[in-house]
C-alpha positions in Angstrom: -5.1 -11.0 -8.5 -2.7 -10.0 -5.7 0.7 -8.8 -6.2 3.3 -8.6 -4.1 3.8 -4.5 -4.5 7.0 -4.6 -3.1 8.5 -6.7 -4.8 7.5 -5.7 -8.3 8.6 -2.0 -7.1 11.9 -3.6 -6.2 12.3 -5.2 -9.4 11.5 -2.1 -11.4 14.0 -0.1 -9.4 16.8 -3.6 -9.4 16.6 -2.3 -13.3 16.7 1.8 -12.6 13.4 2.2 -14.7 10.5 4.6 -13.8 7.3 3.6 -13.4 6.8 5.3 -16.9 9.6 2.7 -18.6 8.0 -0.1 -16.8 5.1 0.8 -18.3 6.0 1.4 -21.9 8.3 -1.9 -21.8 5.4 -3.7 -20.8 2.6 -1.8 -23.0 0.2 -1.0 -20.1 -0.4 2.4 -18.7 1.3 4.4 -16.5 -1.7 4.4 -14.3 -2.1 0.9 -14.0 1.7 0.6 -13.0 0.6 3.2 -10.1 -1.9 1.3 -9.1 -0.5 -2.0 -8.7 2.8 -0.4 -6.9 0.1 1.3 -4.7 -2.9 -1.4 -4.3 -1.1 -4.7 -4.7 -3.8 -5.7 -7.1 -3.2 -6.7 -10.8 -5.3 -8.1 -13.8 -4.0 -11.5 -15.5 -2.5 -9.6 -18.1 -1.0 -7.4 -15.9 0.9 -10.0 -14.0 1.4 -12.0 -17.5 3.0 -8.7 -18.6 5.2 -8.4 -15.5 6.4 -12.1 -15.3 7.3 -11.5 -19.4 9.7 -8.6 -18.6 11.1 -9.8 -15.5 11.6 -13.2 -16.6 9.7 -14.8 -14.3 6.6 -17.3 -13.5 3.6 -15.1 -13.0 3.1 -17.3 -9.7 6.4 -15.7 -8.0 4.6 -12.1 -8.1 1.7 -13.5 -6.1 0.7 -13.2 -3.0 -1.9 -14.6 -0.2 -4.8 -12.7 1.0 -3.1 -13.2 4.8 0.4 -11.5 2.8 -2.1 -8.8 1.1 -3.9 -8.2 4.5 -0.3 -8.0 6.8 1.6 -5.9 4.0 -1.7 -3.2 3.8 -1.7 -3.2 7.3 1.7 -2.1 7.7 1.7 0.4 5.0 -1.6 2.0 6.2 0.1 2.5 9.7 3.0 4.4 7.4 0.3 6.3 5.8 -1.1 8.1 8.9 -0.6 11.9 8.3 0.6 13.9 11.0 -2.5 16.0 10.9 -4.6 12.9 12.0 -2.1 11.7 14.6 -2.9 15.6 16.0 -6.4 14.8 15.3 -6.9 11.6 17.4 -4.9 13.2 20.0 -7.2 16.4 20.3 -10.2 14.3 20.5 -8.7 11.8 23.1 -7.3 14.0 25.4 -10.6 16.5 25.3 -12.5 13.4 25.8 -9.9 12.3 29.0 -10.4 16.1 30.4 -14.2 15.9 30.3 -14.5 12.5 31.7 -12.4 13.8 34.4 -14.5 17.3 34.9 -17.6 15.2 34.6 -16.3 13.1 37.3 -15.8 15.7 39.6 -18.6 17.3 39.3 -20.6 14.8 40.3 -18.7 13.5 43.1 
């Protein structure tokens, strides 16, 4: 199922809990509270778990596949490392230069 990650991390925070008190409150494993703060996907269970401790319907934590898509897309432009930003750069701009010294030469 798909969760809205944001706001389950909001809720657990609303509460000052770690990820590991979530997780022992709940009885699921630290892990799996990782991976739905970090993937946005869930098991039933999971989510049944959630809506039990937060006191809510297990629909309220779901989301679209349009939400999923939009909110991974955003986060996966956060996630760009500086070392690949340098990366793309290098490879564009040597790629610019030799188009241009290619260019030349032949003209």
């Amino acid at each position: 199922m798909l969760v809205d990650s944001r706001k389950l991390k909001t809720l657990r925070q609303s509460k000052n809990w770690t990820q590991q008190h979530l997780a022992d409150v709940c009885s699921l494993s630290l892990r799996t509270i990782q991976r739905v703060e970090k993937d946005g996907v869930a098991s039933n269970e999971t989510v049944a778990a959630y809506a039990a401790i937060f006191e809510l319907q297990a629909s309220e934590l779901l989301i679209s596949i349009e939400q999923f898509d939009n909110a991974n897309r955003d986060i996966s432009r956060l996630n760009t490392s500086p070392l690949q930003v340098g990366a793309f750069l290098v490879v564009a701009l040597s790629s610019f230069a030799a188009g241009i010294g290619l260019t030349l030469w032949l003209f």
